[in-house]
PDB file of N, CA, C and O in Angstrom:
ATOM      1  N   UNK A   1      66.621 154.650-130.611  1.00  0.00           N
ATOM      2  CA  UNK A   1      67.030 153.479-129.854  1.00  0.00           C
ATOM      3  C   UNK A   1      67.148 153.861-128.377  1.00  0.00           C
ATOM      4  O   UNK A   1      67.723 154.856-127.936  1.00  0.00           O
ATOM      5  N   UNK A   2      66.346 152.663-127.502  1.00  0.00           N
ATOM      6  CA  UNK A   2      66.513 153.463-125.943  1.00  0.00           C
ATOM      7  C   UNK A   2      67.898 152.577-125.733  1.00  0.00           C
ATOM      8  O   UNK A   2      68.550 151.789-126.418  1.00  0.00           O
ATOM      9  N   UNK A   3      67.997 153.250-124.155  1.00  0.00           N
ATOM     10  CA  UNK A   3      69.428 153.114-123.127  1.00  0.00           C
ATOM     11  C   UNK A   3      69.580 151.442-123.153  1.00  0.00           C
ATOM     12  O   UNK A   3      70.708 150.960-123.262  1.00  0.00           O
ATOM     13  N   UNK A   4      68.568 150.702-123.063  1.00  0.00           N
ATOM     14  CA  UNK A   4      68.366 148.995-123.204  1.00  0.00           C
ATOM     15  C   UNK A   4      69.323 148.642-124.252  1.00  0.00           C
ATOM     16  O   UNK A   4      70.422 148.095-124.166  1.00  0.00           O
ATOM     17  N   UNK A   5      68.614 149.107-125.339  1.00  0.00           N
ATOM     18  CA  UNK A   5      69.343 148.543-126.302  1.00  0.00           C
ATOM     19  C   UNK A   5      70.424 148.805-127.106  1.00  0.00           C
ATOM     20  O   UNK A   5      70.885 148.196-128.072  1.00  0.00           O
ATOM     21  N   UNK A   6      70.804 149.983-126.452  1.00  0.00           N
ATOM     22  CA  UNK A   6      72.692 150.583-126.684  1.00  0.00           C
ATOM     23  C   UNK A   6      73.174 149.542-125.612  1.00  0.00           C
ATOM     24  O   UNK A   6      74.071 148.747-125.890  1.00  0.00           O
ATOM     25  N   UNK A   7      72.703 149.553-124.662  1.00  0.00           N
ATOM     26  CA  UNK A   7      73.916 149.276-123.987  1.00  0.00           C
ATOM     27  C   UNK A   7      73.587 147.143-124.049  1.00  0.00           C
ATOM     28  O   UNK A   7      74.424 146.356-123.606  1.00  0.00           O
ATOM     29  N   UNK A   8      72.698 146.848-124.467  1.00  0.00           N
ATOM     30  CA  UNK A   8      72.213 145.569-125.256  1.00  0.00           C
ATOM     31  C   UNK A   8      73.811 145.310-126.194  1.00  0.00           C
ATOM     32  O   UNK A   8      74.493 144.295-126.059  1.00  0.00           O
ATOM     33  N   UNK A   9      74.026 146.016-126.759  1.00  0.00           N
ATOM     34  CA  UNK A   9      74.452 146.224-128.484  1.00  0.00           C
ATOM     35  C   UNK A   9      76.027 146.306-127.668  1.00  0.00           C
ATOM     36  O   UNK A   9      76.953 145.506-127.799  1.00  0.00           O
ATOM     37  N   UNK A  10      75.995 147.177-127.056  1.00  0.00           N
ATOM     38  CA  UNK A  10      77.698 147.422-126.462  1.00  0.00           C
ATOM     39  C   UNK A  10      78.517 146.122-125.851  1.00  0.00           C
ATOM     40  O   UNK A  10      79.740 145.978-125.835  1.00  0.00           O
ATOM     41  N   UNK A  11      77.517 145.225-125.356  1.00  0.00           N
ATOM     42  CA  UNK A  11      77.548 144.242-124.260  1.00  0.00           C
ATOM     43  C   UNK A  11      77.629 142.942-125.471  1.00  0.00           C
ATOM     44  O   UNK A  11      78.752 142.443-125.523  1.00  0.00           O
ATOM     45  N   UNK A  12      77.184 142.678-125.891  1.00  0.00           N
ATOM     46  CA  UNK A  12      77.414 142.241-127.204  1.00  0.00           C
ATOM     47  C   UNK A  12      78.104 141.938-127.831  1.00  0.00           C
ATOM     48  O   UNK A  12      78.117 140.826-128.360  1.00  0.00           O
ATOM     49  N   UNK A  13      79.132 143.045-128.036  1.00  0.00           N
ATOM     50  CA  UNK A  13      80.383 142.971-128.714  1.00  0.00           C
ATOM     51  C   UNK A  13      81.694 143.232-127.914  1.00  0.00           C
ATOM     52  O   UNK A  13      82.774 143.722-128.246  1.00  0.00           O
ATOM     53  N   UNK A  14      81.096 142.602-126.443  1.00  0.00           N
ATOM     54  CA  UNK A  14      82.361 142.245-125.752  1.00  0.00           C
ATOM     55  C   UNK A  14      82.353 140.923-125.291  1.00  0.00           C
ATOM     56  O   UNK A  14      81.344 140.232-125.433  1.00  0.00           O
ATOM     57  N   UNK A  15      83.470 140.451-124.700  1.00  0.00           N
ATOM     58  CA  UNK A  15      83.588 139.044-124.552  1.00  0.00           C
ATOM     59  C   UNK A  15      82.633 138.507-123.558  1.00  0.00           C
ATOM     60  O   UNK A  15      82.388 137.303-123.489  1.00  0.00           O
ATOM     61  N   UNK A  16      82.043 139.480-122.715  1.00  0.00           N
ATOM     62  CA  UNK A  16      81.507 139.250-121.489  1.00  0.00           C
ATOM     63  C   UNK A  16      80.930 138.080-120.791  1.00  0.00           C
ATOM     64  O   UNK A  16      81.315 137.399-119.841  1.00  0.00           O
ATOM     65  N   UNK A  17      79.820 138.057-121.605  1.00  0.00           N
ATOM     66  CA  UNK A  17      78.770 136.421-121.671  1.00  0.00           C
ATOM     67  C   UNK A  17      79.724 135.340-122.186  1.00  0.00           C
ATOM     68  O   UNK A  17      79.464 134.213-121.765  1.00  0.00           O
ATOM     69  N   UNK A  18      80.720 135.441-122.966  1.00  0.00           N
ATOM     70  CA  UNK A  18      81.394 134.440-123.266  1.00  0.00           C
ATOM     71  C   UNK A  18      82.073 133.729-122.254  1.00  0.00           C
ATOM     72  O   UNK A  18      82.302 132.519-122.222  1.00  0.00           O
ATOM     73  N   UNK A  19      82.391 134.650-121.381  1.00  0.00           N
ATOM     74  CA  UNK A  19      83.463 134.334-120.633  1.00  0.00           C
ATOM     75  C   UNK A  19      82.710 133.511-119.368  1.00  0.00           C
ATOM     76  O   UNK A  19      82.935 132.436-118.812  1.00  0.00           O
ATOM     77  N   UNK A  20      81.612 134.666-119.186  1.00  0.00           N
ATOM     78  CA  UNK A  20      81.002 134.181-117.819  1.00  0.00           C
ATOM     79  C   UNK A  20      80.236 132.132-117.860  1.00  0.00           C
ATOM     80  O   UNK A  20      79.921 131.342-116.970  1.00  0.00           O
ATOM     81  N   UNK A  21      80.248 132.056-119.659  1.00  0.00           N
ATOM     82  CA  UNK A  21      80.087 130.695-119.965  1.00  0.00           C
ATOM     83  C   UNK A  21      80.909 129.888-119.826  1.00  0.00           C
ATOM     84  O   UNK A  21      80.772 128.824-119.221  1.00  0.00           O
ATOM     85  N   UNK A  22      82.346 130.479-120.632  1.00  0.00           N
ATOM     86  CA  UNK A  22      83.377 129.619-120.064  1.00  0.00           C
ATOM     87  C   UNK A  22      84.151 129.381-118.801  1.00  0.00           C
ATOM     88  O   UNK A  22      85.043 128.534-118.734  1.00  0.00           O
ATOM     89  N   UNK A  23      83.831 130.059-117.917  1.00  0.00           N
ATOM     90  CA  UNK A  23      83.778 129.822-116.334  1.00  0.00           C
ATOM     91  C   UNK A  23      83.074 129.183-115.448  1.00  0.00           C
ATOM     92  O   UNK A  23      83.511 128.759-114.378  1.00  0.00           O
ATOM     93  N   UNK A  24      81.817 129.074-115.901  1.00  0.00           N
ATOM     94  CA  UNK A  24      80.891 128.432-115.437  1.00  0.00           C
ATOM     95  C   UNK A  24      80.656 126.921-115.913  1.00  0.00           C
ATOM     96  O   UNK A  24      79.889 126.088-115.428  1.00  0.00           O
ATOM     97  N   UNK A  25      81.510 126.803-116.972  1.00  0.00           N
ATOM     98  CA  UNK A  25      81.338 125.493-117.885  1.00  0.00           C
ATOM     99  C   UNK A  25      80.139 125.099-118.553  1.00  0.00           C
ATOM    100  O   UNK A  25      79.764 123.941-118.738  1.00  0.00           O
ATOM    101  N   UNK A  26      79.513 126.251-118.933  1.00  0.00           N
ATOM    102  CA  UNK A  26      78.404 126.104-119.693  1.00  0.00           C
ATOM    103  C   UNK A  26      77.113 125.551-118.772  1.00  0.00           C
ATOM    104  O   UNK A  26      76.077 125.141-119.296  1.00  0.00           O
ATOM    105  N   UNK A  27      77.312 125.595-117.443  1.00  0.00           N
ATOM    106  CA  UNK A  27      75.977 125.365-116.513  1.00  0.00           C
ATOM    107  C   UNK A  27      76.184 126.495-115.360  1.00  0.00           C
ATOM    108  O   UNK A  27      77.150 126.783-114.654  1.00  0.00           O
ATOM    109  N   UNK A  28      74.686 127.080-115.484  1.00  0.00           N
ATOM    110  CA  UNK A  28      74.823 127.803-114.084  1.00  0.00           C
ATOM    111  C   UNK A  28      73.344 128.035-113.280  1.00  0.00           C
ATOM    112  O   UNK A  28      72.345 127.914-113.990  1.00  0.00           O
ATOM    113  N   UNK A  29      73.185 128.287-112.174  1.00  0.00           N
ATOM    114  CA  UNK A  29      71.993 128.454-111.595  1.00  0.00           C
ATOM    115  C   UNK A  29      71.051 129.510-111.312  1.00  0.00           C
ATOM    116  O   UNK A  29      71.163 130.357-112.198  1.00  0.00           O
ATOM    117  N   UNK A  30      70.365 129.763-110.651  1.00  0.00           N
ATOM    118  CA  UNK A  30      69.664 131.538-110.148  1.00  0.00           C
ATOM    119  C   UNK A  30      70.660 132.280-109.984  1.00  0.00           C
ATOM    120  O   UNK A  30      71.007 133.210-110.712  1.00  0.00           O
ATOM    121  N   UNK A  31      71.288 131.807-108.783  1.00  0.00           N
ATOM    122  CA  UNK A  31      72.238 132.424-107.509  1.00  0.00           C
ATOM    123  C   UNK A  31      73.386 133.091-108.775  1.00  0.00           C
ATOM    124  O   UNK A  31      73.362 134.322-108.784  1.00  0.00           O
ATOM    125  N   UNK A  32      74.409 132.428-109.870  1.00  0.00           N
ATOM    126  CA  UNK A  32      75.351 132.483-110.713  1.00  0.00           C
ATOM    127  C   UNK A  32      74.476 133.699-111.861  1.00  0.00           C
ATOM    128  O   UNK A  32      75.068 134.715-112.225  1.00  0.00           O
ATOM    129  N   UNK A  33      73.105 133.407-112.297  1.00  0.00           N
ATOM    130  CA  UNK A  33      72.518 134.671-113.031  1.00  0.00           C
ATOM    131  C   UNK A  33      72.098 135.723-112.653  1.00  0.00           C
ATOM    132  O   UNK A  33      71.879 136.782-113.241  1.00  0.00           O
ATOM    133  N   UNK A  34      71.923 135.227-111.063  1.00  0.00           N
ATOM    134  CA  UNK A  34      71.838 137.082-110.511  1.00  0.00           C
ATOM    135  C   UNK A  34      73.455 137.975-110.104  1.00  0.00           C
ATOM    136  O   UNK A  34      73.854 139.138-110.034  1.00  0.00           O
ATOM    137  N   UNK A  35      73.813 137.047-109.977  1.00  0.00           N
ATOM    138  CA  UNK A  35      75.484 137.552-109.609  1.00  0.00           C
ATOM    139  C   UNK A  35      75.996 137.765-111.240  1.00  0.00           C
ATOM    140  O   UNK A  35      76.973 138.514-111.258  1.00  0.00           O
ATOM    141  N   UNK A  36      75.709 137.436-112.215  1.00  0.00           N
ATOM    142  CA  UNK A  36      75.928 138.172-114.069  1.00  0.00           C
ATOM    143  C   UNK A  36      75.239 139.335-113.770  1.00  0.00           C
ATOM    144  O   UNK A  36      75.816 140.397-114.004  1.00  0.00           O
ATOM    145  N   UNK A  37      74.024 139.354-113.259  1.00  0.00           N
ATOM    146  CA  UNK A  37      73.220 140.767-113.363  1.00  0.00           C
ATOM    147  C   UNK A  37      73.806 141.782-112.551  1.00  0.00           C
ATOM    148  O   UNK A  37      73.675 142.945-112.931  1.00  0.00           O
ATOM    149  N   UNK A  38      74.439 141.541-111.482  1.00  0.00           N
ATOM    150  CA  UNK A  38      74.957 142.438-110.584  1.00  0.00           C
ATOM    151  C   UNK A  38      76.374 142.919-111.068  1.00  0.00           C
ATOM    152  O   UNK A  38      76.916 143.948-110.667  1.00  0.00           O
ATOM    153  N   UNK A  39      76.928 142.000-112.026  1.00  0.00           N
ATOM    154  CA  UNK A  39      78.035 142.380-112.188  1.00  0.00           C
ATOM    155  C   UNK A  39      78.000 143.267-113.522  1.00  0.00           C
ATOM    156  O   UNK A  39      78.898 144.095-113.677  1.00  0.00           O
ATOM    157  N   UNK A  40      76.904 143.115-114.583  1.00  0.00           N
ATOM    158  CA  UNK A  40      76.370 143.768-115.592  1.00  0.00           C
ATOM    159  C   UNK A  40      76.130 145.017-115.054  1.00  0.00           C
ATOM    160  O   UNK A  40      76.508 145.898-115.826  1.00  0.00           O
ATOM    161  N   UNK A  41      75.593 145.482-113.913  1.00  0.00           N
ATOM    162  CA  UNK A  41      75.234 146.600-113.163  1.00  0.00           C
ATOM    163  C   UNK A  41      76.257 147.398-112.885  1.00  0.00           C
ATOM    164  O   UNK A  41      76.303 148.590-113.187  1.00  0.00           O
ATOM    165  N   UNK A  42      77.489 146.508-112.045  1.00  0.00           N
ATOM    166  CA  UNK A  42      78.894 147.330-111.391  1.00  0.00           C
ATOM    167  C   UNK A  42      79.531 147.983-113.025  1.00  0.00           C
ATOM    168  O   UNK A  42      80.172 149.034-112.987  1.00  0.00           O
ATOM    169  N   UNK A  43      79.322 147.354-114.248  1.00  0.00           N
ATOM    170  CA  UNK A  43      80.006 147.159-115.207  1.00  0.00           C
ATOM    171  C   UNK A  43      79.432 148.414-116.308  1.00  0.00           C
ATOM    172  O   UNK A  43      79.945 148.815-117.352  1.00  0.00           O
ATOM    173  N   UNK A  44      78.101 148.861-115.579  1.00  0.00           N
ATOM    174  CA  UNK A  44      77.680 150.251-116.785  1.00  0.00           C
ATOM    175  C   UNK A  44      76.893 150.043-117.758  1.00  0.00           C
ATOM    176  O   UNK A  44      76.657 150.877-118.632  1.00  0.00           O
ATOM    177  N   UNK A  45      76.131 148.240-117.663  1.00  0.00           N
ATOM    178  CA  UNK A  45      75.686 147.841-118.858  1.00  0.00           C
ATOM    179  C   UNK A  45      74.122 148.001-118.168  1.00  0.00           C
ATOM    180  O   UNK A  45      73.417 147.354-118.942  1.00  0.00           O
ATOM    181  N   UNK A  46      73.563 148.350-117.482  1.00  0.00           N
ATOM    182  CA  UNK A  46      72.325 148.607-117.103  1.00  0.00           C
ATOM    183  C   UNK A  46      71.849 149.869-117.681  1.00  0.00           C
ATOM    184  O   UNK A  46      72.721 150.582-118.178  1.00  0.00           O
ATOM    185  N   UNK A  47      70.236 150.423-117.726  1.00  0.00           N
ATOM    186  CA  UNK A  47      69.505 149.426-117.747  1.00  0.00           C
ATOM    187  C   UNK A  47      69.951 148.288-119.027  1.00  0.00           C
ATOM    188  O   UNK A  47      70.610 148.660-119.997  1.00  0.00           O
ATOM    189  N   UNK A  48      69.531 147.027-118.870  1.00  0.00           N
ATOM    190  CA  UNK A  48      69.589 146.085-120.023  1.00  0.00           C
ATOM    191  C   UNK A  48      68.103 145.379-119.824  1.00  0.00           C
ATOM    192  O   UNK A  48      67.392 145.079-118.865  1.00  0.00           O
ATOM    193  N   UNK A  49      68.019 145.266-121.509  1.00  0.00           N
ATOM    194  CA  UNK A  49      66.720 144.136-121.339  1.00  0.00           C
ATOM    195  C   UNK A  49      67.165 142.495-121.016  1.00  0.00           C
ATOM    196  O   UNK A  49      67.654 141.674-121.791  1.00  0.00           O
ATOM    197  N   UNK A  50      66.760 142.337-119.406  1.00  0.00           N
ATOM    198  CA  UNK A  50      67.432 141.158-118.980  1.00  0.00           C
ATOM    199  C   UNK A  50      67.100 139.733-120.084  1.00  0.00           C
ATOM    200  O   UNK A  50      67.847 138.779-120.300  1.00  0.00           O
ATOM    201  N   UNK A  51      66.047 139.939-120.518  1.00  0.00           N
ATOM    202  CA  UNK A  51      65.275 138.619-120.917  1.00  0.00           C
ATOM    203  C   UNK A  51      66.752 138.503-122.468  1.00  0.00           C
ATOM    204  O   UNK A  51      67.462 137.510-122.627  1.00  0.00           O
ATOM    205  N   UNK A  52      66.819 139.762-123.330  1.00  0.00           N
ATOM    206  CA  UNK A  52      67.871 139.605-124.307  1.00  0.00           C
ATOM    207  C   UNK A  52      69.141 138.792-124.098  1.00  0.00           C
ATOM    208  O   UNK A  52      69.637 137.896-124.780  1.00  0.00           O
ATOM    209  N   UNK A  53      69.514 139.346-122.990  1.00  0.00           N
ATOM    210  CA  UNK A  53      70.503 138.989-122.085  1.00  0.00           C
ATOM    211  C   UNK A  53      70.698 137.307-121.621  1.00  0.00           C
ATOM    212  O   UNK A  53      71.739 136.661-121.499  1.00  0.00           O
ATOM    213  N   UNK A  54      69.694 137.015-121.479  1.00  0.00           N
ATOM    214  CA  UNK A  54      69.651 135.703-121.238  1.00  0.00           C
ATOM    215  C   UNK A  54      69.267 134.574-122.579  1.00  0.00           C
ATOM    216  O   UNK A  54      69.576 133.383-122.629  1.00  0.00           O
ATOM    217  N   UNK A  55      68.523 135.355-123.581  1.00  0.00           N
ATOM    218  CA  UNK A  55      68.601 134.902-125.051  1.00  0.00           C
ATOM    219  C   UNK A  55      70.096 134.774-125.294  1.00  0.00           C
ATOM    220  O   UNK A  55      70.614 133.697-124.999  1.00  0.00           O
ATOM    221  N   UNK A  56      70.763 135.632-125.737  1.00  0.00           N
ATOM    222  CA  UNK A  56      72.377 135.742-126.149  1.00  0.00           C
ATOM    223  C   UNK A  56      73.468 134.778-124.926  1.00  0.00           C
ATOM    224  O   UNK A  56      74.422 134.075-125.259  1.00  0.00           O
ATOM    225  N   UNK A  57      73.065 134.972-123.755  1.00  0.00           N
ATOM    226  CA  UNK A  57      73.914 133.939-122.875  1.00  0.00           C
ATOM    227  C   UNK A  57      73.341 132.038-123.383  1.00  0.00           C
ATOM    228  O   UNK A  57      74.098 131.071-123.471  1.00  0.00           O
ATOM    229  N   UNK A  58      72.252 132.047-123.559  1.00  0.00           N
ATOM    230  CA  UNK A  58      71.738 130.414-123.988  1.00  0.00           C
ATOM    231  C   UNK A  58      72.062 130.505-125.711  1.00  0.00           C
ATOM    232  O   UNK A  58      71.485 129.537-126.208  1.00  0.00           O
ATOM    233  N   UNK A  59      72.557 131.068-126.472  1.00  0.00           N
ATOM    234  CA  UNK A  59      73.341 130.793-127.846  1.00  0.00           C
ATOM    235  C   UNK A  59      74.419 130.549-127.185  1.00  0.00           C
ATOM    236  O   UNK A  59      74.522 129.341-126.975  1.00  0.00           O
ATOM    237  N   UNK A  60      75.422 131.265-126.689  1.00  0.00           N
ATOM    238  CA  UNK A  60      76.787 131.008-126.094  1.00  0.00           C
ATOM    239  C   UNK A  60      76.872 129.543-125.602  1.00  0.00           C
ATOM    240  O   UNK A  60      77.599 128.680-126.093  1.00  0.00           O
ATOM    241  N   UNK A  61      75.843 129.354-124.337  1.00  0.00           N
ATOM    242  CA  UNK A  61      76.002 128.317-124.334  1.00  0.00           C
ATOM    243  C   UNK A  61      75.992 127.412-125.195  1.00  0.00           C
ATOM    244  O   UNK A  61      77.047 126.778-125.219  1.00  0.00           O
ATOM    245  N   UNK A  62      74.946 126.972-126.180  1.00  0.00           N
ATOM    246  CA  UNK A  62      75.493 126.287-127.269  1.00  0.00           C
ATOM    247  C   UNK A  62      76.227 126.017-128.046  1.00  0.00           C
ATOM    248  O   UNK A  62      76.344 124.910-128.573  1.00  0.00           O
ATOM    249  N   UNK A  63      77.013 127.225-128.313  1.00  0.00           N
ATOM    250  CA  UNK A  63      78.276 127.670-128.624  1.00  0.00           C
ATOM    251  C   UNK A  63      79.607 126.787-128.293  1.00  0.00           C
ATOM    252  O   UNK A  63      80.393 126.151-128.996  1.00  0.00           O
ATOM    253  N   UNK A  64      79.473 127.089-126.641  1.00  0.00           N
ATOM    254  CA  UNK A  64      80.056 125.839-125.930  1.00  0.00           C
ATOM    255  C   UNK A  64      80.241 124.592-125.843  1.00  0.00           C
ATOM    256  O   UNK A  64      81.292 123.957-125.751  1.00  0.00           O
ATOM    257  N   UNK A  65      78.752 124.122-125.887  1.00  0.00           N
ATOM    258  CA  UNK A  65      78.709 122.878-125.636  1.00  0.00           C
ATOM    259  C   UNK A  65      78.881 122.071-127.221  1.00  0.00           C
ATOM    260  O   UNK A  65      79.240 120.903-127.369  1.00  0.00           O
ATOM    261  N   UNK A  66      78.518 123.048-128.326  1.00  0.00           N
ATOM    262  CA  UNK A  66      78.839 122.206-129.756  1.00  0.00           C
ATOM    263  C   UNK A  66      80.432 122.104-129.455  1.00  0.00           C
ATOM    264  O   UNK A  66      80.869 120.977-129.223  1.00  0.00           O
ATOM    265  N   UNK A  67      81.289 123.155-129.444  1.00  0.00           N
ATOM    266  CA  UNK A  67      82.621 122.922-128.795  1.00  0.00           C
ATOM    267  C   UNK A  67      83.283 121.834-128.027  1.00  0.00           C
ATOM    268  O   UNK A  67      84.449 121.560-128.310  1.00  0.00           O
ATOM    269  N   UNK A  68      82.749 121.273-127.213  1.00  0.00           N
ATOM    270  CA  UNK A  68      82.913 120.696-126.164  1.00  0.00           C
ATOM    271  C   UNK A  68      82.911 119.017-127.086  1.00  0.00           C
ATOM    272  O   UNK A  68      83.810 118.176-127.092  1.00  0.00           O
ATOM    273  N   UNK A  69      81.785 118.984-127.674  1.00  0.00           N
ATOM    274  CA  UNK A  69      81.916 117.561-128.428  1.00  0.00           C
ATOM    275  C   UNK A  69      82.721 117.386-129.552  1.00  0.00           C
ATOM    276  O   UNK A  69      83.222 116.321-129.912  1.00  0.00           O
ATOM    277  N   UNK A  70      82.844 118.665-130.187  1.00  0.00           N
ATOM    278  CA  UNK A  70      84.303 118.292-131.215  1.00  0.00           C
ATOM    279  C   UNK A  70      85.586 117.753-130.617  1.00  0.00           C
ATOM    280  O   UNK A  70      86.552 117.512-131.341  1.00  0.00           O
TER     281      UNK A  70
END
């Protein structure tokens, strides 16, 4: 397994993306996903496969937003 996908797997099973959804209210733009990436960076989770990263943040969001209508 490469460095991607440990630290894929580590990132994962923290609240991280959750949070950055529920702050954002389940909408965000370029400017808000490059500032996740930079902060993924300060945070030790690099390299990451960004594209995963953004798979697992758009479940969350759904996550959310099924939430949101209950």
């Amino acid at each position: 397994m490469g460095l991607k996908e440990e630290n894929l797997k580590k990132l994962a099973k923290t609240a991280f993306l959750t949070n950055f959804v529920k702050k954002n209210k389940g909408s965000w733009d370029h400017e808000k996903w490059t500032e996740l990436l930079e902060d993924l960076k300060k945070k030790g989770y690099c390299p990451v496969d960004e594209d995963q990263v953004g798979l697992i943040l758009e479940k969350k969001k759904a996550e959310y937003w099924e939430k949101q209508k209950a």
